[in-house]
NUKOL-266212 format. One record per residue: z, y, x of N, C-alpha, C, O in turn; residue number from 1. Coordinates in steps of 0.05 Angstrom, whole numbers, m for minus. Layout:
N
[[Z; Y; X]; [Z; Y; X]; [Z; Y; X]; [Z; Y; X]; NUM]
...
***
This chain:
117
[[m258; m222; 446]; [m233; m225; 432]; [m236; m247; 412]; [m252; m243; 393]; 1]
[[m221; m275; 412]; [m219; m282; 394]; [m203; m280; 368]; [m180; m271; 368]; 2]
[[m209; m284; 357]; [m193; m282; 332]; [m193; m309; 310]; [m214; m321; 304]; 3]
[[m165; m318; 301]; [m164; m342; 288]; [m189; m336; 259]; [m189; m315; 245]; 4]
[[m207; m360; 255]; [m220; m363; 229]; [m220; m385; 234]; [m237; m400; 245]; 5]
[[m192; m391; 221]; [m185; m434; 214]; [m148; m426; 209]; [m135; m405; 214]; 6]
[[m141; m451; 198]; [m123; m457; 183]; [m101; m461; 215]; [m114; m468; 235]; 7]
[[m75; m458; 220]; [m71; m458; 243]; [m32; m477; 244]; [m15; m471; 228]; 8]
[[m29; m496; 262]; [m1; m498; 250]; [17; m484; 245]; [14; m460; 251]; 9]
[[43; m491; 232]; [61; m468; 238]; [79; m481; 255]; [82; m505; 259]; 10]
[[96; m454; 267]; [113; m461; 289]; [93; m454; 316]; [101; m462; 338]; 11]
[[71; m442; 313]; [59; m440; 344]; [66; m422; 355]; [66; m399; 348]; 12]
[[78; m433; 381]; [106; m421; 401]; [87; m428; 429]; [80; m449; 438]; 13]
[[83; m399; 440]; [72; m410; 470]; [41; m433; 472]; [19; m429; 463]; 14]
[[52; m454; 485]; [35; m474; 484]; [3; m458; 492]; [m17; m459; 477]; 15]
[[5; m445; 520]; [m26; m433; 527]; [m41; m410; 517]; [m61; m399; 527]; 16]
[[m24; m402; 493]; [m33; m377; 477]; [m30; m355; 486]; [m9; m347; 476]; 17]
[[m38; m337; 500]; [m27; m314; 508]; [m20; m294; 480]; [m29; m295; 457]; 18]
[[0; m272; 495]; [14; m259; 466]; [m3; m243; 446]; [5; m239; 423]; 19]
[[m25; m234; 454]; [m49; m226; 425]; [m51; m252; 407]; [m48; m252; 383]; 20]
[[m55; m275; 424]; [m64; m301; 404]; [m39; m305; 395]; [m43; m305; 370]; 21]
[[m16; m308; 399]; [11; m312; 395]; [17; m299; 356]; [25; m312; 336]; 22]
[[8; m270; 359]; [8; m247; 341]; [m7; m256; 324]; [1; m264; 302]; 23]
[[m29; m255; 331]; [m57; m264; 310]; [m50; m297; 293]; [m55; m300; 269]; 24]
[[m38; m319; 310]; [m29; m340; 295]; [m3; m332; 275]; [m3; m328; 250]; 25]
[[13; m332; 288]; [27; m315; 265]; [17; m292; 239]; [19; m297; 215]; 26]
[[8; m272; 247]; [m5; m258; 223]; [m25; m277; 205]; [m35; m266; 185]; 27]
[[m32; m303; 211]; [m51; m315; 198]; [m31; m332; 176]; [m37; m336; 152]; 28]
[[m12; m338; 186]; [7; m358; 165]; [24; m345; 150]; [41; m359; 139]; 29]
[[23; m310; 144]; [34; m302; 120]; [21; m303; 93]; [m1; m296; 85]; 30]
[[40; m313; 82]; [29; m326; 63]; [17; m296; 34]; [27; m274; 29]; 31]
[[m4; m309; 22]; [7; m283; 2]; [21; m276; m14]; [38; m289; m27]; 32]
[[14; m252; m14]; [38; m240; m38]; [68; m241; m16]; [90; m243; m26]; 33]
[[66; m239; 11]; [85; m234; 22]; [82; m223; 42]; [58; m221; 48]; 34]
[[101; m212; 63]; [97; m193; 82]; [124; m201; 104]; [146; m212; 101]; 35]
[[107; m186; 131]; [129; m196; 153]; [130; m162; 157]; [114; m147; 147]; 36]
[[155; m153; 178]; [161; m139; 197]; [160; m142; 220]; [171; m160; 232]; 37]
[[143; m121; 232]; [127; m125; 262]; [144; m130; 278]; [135; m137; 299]; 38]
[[180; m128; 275]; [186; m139; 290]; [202; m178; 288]; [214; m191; 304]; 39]
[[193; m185; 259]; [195; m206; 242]; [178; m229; 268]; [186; m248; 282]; 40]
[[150; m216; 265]; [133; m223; 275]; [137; m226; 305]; [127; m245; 317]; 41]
[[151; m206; 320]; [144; m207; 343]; [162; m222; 359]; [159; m226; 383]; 42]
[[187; m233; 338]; [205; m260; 346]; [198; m273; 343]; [203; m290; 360]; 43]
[[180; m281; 324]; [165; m312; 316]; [139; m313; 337]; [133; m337; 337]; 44]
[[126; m303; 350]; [110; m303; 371]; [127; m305; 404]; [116; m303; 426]; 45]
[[157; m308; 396]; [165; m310; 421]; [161; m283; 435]; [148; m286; 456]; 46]
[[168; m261; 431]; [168; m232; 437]; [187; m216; 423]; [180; m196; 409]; 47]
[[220; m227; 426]; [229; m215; 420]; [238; m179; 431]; [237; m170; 454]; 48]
[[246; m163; 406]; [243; m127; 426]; [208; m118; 423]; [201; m95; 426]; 49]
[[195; m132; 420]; [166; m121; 419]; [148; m115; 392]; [125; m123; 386]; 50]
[[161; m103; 383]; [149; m92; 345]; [135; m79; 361]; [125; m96; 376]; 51]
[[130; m62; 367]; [115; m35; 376]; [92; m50; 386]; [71; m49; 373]; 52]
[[94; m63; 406]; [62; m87; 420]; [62; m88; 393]; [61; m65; 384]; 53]
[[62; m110; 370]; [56; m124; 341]; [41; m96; 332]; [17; m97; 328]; 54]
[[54; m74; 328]; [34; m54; 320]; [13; m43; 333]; [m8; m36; 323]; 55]
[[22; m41; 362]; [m12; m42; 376]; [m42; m61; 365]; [m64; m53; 359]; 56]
[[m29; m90; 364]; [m45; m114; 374]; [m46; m107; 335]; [m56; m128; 327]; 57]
[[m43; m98; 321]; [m54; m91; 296]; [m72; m70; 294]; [m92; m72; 279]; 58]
[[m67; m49; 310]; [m82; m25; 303]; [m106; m38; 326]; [m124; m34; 310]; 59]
[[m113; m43; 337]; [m130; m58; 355]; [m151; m76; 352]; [m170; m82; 367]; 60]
[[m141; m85; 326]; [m166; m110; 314]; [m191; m104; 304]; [m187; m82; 292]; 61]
[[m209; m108; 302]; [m235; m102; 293]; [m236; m95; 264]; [m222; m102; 245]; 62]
[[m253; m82; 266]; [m252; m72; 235]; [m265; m87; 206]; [m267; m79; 183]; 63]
[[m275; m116; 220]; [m283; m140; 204]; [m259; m162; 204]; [m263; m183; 191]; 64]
[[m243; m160; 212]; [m214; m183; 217]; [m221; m193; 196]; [m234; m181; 179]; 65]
[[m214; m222; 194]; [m203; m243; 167]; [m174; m245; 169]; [m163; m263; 157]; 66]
[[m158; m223; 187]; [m126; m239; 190]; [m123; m222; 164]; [m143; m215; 151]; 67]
[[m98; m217; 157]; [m84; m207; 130]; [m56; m184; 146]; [m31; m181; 142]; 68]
[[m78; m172; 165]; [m64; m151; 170]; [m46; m134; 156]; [m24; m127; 163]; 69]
[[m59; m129; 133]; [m36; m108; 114]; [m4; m118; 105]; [15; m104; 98]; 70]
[[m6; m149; 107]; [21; m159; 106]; [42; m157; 123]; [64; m166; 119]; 71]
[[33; m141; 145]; [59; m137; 165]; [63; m107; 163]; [47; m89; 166]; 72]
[[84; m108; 158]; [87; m75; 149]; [124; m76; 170]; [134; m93; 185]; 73]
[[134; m45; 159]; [163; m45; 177]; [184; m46; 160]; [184; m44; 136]; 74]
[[205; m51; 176]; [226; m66; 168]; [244; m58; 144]; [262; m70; 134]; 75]
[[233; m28; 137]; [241; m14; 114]; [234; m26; 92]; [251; m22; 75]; 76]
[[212; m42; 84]; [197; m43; 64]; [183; m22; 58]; [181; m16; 34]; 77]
[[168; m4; 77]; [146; 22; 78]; [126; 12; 96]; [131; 0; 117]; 78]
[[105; 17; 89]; [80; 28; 107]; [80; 40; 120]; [83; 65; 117]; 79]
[[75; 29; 140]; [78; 47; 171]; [60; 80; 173]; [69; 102; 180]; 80]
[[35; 74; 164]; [29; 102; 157]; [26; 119; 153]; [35; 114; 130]; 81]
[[21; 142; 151]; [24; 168; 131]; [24; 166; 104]; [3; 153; 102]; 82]
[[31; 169; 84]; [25; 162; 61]; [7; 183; 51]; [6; 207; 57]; 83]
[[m9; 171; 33]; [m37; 187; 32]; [m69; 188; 41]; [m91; 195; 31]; 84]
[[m57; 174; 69]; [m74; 174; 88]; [m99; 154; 77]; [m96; 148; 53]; 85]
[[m126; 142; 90]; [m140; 132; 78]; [m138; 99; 83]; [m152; 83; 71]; 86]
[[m110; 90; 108]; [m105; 72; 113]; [m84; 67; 97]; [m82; 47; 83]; 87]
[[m62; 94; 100]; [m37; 72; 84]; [m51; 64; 49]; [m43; 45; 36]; 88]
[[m69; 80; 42]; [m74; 79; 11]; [m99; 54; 10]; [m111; 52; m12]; 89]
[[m107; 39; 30]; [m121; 18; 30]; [m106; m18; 43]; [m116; m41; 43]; 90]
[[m81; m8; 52]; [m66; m27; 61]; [m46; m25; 39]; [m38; m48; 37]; 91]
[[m32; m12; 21]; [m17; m14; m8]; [m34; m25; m30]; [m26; m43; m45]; 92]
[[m56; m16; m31]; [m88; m29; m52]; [m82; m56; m42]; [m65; m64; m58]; 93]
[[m86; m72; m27]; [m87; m99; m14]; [m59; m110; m16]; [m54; m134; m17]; 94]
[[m44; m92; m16]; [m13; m107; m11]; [m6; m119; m46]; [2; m140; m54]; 95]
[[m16; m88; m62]; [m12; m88; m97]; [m25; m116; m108]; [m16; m132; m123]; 96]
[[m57; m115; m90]; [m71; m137; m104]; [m61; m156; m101]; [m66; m172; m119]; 97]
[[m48; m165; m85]; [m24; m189; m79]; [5; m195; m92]; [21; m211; m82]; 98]
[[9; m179; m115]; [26; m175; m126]; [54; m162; m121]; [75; m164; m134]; 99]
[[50; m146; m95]; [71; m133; m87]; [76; m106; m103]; [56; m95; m112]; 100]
[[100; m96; m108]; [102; m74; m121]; [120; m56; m114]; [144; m60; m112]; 101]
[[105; m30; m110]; [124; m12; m96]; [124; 10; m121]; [108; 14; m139]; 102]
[[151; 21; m111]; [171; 37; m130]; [171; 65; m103]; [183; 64; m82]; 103]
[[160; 78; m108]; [168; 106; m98]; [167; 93; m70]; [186; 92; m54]; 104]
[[135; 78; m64]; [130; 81; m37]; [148; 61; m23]; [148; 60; 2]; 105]
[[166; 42; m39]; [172; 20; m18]; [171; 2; m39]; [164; 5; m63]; 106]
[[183; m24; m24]; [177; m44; m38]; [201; m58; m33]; [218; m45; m21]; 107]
[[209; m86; m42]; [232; m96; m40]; [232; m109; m9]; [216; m127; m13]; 108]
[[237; m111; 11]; [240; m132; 29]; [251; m162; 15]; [240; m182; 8]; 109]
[[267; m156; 15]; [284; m176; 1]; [263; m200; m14]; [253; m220; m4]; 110]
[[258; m190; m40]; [237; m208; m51]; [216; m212; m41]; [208; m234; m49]; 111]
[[196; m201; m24]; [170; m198; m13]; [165; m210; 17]; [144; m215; 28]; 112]
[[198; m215; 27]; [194; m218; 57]; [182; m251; 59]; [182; m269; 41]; 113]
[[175; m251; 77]; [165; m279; 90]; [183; m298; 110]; [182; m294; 134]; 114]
[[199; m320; 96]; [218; m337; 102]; [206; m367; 105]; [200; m381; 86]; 115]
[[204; m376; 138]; [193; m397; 139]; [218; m418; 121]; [242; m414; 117]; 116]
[[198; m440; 114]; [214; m461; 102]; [236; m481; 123]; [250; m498; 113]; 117]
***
């Protein structure tokens, strides 16, 4: 499995990638301190209807990734998670250190979302 470790354009649409690589370029160009929705994501990879794949091809990655997995969260502004759990309370740690701030377990979409220029 590859996995992006390099700086990648934006806008990568297709062009030979199959849809893991598709996912993984995209999850690489959120920027910090911001966050997509897996199904945010799974239009910008050209998969639109496919959030659910985006959360597979997340829960799936190695447990050394350099992507910035914790930034794609769902469309609520919640962690997909259980809350509590030892993932959602290590993907909110990572989201906080990025200056995101959740209020009773969500967070703003609005201000936090990820809007290409």
């Amino acid at each position: 499995m590859i996995i992006p470790d390099f700086p990648v354009h934006k806008c990568v649409r297709g062009h030979g990638l199959n849809s893991k690589e598709r996912i993984w370029q995209i999850v690489y160009q959120i920027p910090l301190g911001k966050v997509a929705s897996y199904g945010q994501v799974a239009k910008m990879a050209d998969l639109p209807g496919y959030a659910r794949y985006v959360g597979y091809v997340m829960k799936n990655l190695p447990g050394d990734t350099r992507l910035p997995w914790y930034r794609v969260v769902n469309a609520q502004g919640r962690i997909s998670f259980q809350p509590g759990t030892s993932q959602y309370l290590r993907q909110k740690s990572l989201l906080e250190a990025e200056g995101v701030v959740f209020i009773e377990g969500r967070f703003s979409m609005r201000q936090y979302q990820w809007q290409l220029d």
